[in-house]
Every structure is written in C-alpha cells, then in structure tokens.
C-alpha positions as CSV (number, residue, x, y, z in Angstrom):
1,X,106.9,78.6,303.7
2,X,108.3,76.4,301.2
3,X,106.3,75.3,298.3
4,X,107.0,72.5,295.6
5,X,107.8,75.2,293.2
6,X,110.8,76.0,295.4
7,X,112.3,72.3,294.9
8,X,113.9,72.5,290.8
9,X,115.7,76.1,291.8
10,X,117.1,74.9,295.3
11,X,118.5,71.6,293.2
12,X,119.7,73.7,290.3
13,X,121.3,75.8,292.9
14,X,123.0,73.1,294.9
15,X,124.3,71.4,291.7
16,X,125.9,74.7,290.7
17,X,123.7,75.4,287.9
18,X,122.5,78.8,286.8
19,X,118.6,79.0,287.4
20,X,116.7,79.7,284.3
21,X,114.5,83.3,284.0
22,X,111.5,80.8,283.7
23,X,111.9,78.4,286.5
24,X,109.0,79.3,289.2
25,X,109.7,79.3,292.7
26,X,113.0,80.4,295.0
27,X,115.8,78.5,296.3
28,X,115.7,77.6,299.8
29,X,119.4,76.4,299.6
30,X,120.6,79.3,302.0
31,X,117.9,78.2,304.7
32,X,119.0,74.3,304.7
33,X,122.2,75.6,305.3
34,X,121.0,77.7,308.1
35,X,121.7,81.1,306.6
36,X,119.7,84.3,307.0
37,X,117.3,84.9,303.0
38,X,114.7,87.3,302.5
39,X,111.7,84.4,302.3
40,X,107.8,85.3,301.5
41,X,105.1,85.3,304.4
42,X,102.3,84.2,302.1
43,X,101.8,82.1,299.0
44,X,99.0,81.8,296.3
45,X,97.0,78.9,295.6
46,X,95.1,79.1,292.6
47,X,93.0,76.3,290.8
48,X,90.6,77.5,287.4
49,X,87.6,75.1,286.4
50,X,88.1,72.8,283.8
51,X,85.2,71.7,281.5
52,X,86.5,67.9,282.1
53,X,85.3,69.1,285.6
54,X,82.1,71.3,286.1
55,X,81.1,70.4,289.4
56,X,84.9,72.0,290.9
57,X,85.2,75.7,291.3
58,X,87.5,78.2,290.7
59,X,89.5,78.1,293.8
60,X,91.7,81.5,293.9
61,X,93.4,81.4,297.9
62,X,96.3,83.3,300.4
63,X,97.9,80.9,302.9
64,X,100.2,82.9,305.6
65,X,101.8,81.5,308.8
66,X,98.4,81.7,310.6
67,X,95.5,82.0,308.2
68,X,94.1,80.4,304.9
69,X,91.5,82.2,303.3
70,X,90.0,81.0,300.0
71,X,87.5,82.2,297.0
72,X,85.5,79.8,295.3
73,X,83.8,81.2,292.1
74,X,81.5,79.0,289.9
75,X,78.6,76.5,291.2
76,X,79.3,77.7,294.4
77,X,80.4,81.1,295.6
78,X,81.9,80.3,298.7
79,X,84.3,82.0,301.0
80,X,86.6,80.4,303.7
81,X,88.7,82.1,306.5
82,X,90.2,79.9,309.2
83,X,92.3,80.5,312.0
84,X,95.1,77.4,311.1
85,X,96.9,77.6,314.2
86,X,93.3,78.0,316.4
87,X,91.6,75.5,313.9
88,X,94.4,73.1,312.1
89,X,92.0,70.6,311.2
90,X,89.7,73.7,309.5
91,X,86.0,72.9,311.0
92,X,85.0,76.3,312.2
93,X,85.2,79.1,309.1
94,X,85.5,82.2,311.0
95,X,83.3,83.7,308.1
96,X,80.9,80.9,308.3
97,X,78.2,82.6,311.2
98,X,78.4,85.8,309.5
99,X,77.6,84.1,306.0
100,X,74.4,82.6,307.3
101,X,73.2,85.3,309.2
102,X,73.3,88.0,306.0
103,X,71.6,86.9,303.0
104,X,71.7,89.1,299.9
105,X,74.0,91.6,298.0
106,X,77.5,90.4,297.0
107,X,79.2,88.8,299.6
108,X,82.0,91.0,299.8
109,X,80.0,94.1,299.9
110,X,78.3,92.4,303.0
111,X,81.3,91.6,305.3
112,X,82.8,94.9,304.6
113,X,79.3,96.7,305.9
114,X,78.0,94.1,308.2
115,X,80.8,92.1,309.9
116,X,82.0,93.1,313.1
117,X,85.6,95.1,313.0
118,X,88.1,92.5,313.8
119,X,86.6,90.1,311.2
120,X,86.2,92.8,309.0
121,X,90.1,93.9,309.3
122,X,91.2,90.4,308.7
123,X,88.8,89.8,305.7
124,X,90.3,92.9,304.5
125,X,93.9,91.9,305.5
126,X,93.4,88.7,303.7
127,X,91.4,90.1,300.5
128,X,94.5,92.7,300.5
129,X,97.2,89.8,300.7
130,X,95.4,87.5,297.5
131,X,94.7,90.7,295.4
132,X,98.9,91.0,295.8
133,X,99.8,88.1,295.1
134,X,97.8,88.1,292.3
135,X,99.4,90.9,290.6
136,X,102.6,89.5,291.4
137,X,102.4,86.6,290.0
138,X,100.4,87.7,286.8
139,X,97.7,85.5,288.0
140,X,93.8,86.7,287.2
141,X,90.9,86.5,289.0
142,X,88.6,84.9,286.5
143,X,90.6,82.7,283.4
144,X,90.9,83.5,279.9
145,X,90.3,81.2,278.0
146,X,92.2,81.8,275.0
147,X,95.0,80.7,273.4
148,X,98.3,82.9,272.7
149,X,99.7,82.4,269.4
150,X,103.2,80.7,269.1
C-alpha cells in the first residue's frame, strides 16, 4: 500500500539524500528494487470540514488490503464498511441493512449490541485499526480549531 506521501522520501532516497525528520510517508525504494521492507497493512484517510465547505463532512477512514471503512461526522453521521475485493465498485455497505433496520441510540453503541457477530468483529476490527492509526499519526477525531503560536 503505497500512498502519495510515500513519493518525496522514495525520491530523496534514490537521489542519495538524507530524508528530513519532517517528511511524511516511507520510502518504497527497497520494494522497486524488489527487496524484502517491513511495509504497513492499513493507511489513514482523514478529511476535516472546512467553513468554505459546510455541506462536506468530516471524513475520518482505515483502508486495508480488503476493507475500507469510513466515519462521516457533521450534516451527516454516516458510517461505511465495504468488502473492496467482494464490492470494488462500493454499492453494497455491509453496514448499510443493519443501519436501516435500528433506529436510535448512537450508532456505535448499536452495532456493537445489535449486529450479528461476524459484522460485529469486523466493525470492531475496523474501529480498532482507525482508532490506531489515529494515535499514530497524531491525528484527532474531531479538529481543533486553533492556531499554535509561532
């Protein structure tokens, strides 16, 4: 799973340049030249509403090899979960049924007391993976929206 973050420390890399401490992202260099490198199984996608743009959510997301789920906070608090390798083009949301089927409480609270096991587990799995790479990457789950001091 490469990501365009991974593009300025592969060509600092190749160009035999020392990477920066703040340059985002890992080199793929070793896997273009077909060499083993401990490489991530997930990545974070994260998107915060802009005031420019009310009607577009906060969009916090986990993509692995095999599933994309996705947290939309704002005008609508929406959840996806799809199967990408089932479902590449994304039409059936695995938690869709289940959403319009239970009505009330928070939706979390829901699929974890409601949902059947195995979409439980992977809702789980999923929330489990985001929350991670959330802390990782220093990332939060709702903005702040203030300004740090120079």
């Amino acid at each position: 799973m490469i990501i365009n973050l991974d593009f300025a420390p592969t060509i600092l890399e190749a160009a035999g340049v020392s990477i920066p401490g703040f340059v985002q992202g890992q080199s793929f260099l070793k896997l273009l030249r077909g060499e083993s490198a401990p490489w991530r199984d997930a990545f974070l996608y994260e998107y915060f509403w802009e005031r420019s743009f009310p009607q577009t959510p906060t969009v916090l997301g986990v993509r692995t090899d095999r599933y994309k789920y996705m947290k939309y906070h704002g005008l609508w608090d929406r959840y996806e979960l799809y199967d990408i390798r089932q479902d590449p083009h994304e039409m059936n949301n695995l938690l869709g049924g289940f959403l319009q089927a239970n009505e009330g409480g928070t939706l979390e609270g829901l699929i974890r007391q409601k949902a059947d096991s195995g979409l439980r587990q992977l809702f789980n799995d999923m929330q489990d993976r985001l929350d991670r790479l959330l802390r990782e990457t220093g990332c939060r789950e709702e903005p702040a929206w203030t300004m740090s001091k120079p």
